[in-house]
C-alpha positions in Angstrom: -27.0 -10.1 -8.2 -28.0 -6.0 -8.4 -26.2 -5.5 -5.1 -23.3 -6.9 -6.3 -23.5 -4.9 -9.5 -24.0 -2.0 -7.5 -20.9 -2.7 -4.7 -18.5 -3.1 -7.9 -19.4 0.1 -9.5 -19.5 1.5 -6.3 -16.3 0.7 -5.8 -15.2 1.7 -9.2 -16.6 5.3 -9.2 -14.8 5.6 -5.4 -11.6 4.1 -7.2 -11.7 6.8 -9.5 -12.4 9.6 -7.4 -9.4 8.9 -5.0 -7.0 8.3 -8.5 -8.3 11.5 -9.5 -7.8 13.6 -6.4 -4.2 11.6 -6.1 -3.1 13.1 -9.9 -4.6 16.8 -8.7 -2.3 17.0 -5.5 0.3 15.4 -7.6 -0.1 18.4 -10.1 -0.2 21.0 -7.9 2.8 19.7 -6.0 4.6 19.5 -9.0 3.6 22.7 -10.1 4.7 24.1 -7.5 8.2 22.6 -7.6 8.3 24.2 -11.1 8.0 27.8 -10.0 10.2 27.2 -7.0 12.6 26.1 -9.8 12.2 29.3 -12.0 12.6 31.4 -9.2 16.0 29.8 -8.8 16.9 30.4 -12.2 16.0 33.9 -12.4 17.4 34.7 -8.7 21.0 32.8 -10.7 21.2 30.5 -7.6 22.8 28.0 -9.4 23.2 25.4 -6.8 19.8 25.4 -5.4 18.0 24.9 -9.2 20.7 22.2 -9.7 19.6 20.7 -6.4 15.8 20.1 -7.8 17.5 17.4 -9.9 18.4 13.9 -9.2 21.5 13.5 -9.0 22.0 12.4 -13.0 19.3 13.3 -14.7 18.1 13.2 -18.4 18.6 16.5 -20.5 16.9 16.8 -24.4 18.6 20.2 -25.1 19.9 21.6 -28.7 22.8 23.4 -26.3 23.4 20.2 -25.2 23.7 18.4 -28.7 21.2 15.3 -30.0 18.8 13.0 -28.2 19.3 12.6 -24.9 22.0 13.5 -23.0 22.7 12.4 -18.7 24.2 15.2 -17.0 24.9 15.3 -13.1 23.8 17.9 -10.4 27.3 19.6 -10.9 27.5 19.4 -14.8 24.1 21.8 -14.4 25.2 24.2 -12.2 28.3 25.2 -14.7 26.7 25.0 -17.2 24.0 27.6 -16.1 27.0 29.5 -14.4 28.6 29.8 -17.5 25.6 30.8 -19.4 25.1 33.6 -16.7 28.4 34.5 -17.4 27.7 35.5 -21.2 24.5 37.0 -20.0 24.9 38.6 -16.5 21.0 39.3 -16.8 19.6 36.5 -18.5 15.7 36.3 -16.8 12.8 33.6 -17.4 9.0 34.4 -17.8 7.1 32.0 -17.2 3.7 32.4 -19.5 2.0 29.2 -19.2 2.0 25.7 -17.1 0.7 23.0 -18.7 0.3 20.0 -15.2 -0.1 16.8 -16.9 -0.5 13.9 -15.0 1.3 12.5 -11.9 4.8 13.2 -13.1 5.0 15.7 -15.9 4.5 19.4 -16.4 5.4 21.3 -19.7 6.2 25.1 -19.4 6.0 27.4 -21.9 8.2 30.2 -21.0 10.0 33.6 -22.0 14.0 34.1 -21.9 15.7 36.5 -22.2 18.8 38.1 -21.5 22.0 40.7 -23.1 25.6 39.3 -23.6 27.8 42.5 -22.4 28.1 45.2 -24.8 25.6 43.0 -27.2 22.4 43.0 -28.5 19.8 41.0 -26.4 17.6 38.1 -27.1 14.0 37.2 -26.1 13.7 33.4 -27.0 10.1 31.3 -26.9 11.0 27.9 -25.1 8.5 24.6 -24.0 10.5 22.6 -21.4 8.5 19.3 -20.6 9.9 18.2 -16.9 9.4 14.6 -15.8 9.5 14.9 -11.9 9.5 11.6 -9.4 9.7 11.8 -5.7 9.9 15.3 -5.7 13.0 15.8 -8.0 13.2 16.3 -11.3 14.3 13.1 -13.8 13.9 14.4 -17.1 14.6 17.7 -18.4 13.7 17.2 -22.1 13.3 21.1 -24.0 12.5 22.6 -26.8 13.6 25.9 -29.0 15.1 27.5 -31.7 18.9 27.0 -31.2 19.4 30.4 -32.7 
């Protein structure tokens, strides 16, 4: 009876460790999709940051209107396009990632940016992404919608 009370939580504690290490690599994959992503953003390549989507994804986004909003690979690369268009030099710092779990990260991050021949803006924003199979699924942020 002690050896099979010992097998089981044997087997439990091994369990555990190979879930753990599964939701580390997880993280750090997915935190290094996240940077790829910003570096995108801030390089305006458009058509590549779109690309880290699926191909409709979900958007929470005060630009975007109330509660959650589907928009496809293409709807996202104009409507970044357009937004670099108002601000040819609109840049993102990213200050902290957050990993948690297998498929989410939250970033809490710096914008800013100048419309031409206006004042600029430096705008706190916390984007939580939901990425599966290497894409992200969920796009769901968070700021003042000044």
């Amino acid at each position: 009876m002690i050896r099979i009370l010992a097998a089981v939580a044997c087997a439990i504690v091994l369990n555990s460790c190979v879930n753990q290490h599964s939701v580390g690599a997880s993280a750090a994959i997915n935190e290094k999709l996240v940077k790829q992503y910003f570096e995108y953003f801030n390089r305006h390549d458009w058509e590549k940051m779109a690309g880290m989507y699926t191909e409709v994804a979900d958007f929470k986004d005060p630009s975007l209107g109330e509660g959650v909003v589907k928009q496809t690979r293409q709807q996202t690369k104009e409507k970044y396009t357009e937004l670099n268009r108002i601000f040819p030099d609109i840049k993102d710092e990213i200050l902290q990632i957050y990993p948690s779990g297998e498929k989410h990260v939250i970033v809490e991050f710096m914008s800013t940016g100048t419309p031409s021949g206006g004042k600029g803006f430096v705008l706190p924003i916390c984007t939580v992404f939901t990425i599966e199979n290497g894409l992200i699924t969920k796009d769901f942020t968070y700021y003042d919608n000044f």
